[in-house]
VOGU-3710 file (C-alpha; in Angstrom, 3 decimals, decimal comma):
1> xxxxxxxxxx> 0,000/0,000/0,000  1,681/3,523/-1,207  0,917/6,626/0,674  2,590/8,708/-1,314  -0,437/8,870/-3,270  -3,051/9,759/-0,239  -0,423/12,686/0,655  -3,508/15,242/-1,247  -6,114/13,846/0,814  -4,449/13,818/3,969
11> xxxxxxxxxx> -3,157/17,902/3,877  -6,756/18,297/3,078  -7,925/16,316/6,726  -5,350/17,744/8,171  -7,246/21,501/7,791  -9,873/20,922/9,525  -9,733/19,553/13,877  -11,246/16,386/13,226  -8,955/15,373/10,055  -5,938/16,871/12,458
21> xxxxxxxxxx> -7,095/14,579/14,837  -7,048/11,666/12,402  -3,956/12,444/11,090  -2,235/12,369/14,333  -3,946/9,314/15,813  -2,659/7,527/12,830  1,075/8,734/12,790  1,773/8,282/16,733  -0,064/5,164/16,215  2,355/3,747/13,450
31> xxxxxxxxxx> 5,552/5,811/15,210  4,787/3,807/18,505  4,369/0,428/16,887  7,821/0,921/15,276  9,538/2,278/17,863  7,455/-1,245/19,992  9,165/-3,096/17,107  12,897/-1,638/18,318  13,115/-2,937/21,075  15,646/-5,504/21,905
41> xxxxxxxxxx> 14,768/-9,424/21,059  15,834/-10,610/24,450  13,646/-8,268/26,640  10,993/-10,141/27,692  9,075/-7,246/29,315  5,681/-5,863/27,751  5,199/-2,437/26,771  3,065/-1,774/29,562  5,816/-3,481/31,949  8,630/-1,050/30,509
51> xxxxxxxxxx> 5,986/1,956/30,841  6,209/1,480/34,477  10,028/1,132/34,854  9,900/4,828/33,089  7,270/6,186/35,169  9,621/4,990/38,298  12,761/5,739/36,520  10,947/9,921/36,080  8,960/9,817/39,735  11,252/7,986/42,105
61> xxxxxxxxxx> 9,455/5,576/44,366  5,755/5,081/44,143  2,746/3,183/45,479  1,033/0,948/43,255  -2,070/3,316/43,369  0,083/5,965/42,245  1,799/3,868/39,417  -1,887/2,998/38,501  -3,381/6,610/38,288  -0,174/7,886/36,396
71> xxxxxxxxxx> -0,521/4,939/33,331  -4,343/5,314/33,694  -4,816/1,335/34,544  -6,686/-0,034/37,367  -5,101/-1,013/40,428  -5,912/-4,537/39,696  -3,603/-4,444/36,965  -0,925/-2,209/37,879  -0,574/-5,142/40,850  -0,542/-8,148/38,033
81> xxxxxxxxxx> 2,053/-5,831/36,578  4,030/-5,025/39,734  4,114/-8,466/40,833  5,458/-9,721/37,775  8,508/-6,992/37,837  9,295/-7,669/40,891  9,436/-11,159/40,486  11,807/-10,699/37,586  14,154/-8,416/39,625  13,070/-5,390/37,620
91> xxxxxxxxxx> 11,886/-3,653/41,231  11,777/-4,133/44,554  8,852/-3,196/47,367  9,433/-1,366/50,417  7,856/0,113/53,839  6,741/3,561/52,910  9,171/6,025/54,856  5,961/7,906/56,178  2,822/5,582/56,581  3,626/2,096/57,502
101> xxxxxxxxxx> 0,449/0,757/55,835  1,476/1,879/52,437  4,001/-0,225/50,425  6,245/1,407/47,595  7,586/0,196/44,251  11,089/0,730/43,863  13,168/0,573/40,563  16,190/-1,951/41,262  19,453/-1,845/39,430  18,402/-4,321/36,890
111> xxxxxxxxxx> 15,295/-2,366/36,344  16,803/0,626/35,723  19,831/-1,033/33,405  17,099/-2,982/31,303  15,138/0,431/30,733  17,981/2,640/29,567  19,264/-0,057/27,388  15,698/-0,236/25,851  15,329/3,524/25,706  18,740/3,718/24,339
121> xxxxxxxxxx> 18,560/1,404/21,167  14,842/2,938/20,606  16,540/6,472/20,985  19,141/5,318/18,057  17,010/3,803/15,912  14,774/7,365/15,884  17,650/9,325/15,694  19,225/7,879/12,534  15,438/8,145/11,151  15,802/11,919/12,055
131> xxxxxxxxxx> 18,852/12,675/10,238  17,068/11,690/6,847  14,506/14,899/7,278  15,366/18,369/6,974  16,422/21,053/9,643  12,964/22,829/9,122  11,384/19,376/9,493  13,463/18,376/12,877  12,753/22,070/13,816  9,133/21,257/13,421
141> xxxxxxxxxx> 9,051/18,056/15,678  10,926/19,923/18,488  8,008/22,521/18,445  5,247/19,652/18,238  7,300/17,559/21,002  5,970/19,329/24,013  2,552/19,521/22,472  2,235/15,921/22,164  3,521/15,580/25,605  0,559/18,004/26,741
151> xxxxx> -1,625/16,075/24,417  -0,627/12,800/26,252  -0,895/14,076/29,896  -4,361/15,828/29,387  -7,634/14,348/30,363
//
């Protein structure tokens, strides 16, 4: 399938909200599944698993409530999730310093090597992509990269 040929339709969309919206649905769609695609063959951790090794990695030590409300997952799940990383090494569980009924999730040494290395070869893949547009069109993406962030963190 070429899509060279639907380049027309799509800068027409693209003009109005809803065709923007399209549009970028579509291309951070395609950009995540090939950035998924990346990753190294030996790391055996899910998307989702690797999400919250970042989120730890950026926040420091968290509950699992917290972990849950910041990747917008039920508790249920961000347990499933935390049990399996912890039972791989990837983090550890502690006493909260504060409130001894409270239990946080800490990244462990092998979690945090396993993440850069991932965000590293990721990193290098989209940075040799980068080099083959223009400056305008990296100039571009560093204007739109806080936007999607904003896009990303908004409710």
């Amino acid at each position: 399938m070429s899509y060279a040929n639907d380049m027309p339709s799509v800068q027409m969309a693209a003009r109005t909200d809803a065709g923007l919206a399209s549009e970028l649905r579509l291309s951070v769609m395609r950009l995540r599944r090939r950035l998924s695609n990346e990753r190294h063959p030996d790391n055996p951790l899910s998307m989702g698993a690797m999400a919250v090794l970042g989120c730890l990695f950026r926040h420091g030590d968290l509950t699992v409530g917290e972990l849950a409300a910041m990747e917008r997952v039920q508790p249920p799940s961000m347990t499933r999730t935390v049990n399996a990383l912890e039972a791989g090494g990837y983090v550890v569980r502690r006493a909260h310093e504060t409130d001894g009924r409270q239990v946080v999730v800490v990244l462990s040494e092998r979690g945090r090597t396993t993440l850069l290395a991932d965000r590293a070869r990721r990193d290098a893949w989209l940075a040799r992509r980068l080099r083959d547009l223009t400056h305008d069109e990296r100039d571009t993406l560093r204007r739109a990269a806080p936007l999607l962030e904003r896009l990303a963190a908004s409710d």
